[in-house]
N, C-alpha and C positions, 0 to 999 in steps of 0.2 A: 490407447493412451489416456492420460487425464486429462485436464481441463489445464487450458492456455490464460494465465493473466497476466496483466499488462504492469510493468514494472519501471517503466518510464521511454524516455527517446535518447537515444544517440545517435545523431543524423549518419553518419559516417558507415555504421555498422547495424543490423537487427539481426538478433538470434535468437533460437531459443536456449533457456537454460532448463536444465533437466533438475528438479530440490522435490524429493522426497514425495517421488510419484507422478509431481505434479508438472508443469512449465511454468513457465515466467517470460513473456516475450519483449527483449528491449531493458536496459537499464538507465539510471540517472548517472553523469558522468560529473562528479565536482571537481571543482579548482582545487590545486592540494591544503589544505591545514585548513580547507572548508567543512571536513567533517568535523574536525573539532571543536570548529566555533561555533555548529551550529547546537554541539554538546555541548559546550558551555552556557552558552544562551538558554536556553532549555527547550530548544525547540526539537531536539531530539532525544530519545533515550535510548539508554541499553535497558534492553531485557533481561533481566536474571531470570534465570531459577525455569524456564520454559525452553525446552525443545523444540526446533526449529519441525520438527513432525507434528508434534501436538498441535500449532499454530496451522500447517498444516492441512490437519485432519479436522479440522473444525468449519463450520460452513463461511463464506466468504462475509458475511456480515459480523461475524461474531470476530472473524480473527484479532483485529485490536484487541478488542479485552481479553483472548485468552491471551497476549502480550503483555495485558499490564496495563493495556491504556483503563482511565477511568476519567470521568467527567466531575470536575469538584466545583464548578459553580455555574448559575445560570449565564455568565459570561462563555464558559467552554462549550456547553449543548449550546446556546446560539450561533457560536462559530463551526462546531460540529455541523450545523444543520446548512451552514453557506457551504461547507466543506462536501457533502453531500451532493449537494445541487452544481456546483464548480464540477464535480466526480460526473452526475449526470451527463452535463452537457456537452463536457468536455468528450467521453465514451461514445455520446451521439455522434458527435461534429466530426470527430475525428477518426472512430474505428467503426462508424453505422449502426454500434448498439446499443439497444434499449436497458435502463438495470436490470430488468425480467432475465437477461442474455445472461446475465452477469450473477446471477443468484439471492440475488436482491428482492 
């Protein structure tokens, strides 16, 4: 099989999901009309125009951008880089692994 990543918690339930080769273990469960607020806010976006394969098929550091994500000032790469470190510890503390595990 492929490579297992982690896609958030729902205490209640963990499973995997099976998207285009790959797994995904565990999802994030929101409140309802919380997806869209968090669309509106912009702290989300849709992806146009990219194939959930392509994103994918890409190694696990890159996939943001081939999504579209892009960093437009030294405000966002500073928070990128808490974002990061938050990603690190969190993966230690919680699931035992190091980013080296992770393709990092």
């Amino acid at each position: 099989g492929g490579k297992v990543f982690f896609g958030g918690l729902v205490p209640s339930e963990r499973q995997l999901l099976q998207i285009s080769g790959s797994y995904i273990w565990g999802q994030v469960l929101l409140p309802p009309h919380m997806l869209q607020e968090l669309l509106l806010k912009g702290a989300l976006e849709i992806a146009h125009g990219v194939k959930i394969q392509e994103v994918m098929d890409a190694p696990l550091s890159n996939r943001w951008a081939v999504a579209g994500g892009r960093l437009e000032s030294i405000n966002d790469a500073s928070a990128g880089l808490l974002g990061d470190e938050q990603q690190r510890h969190w993966y230690q503390r919680y699931l035992g692994l190091g980013l080296e595990k992770l393709g990092r």
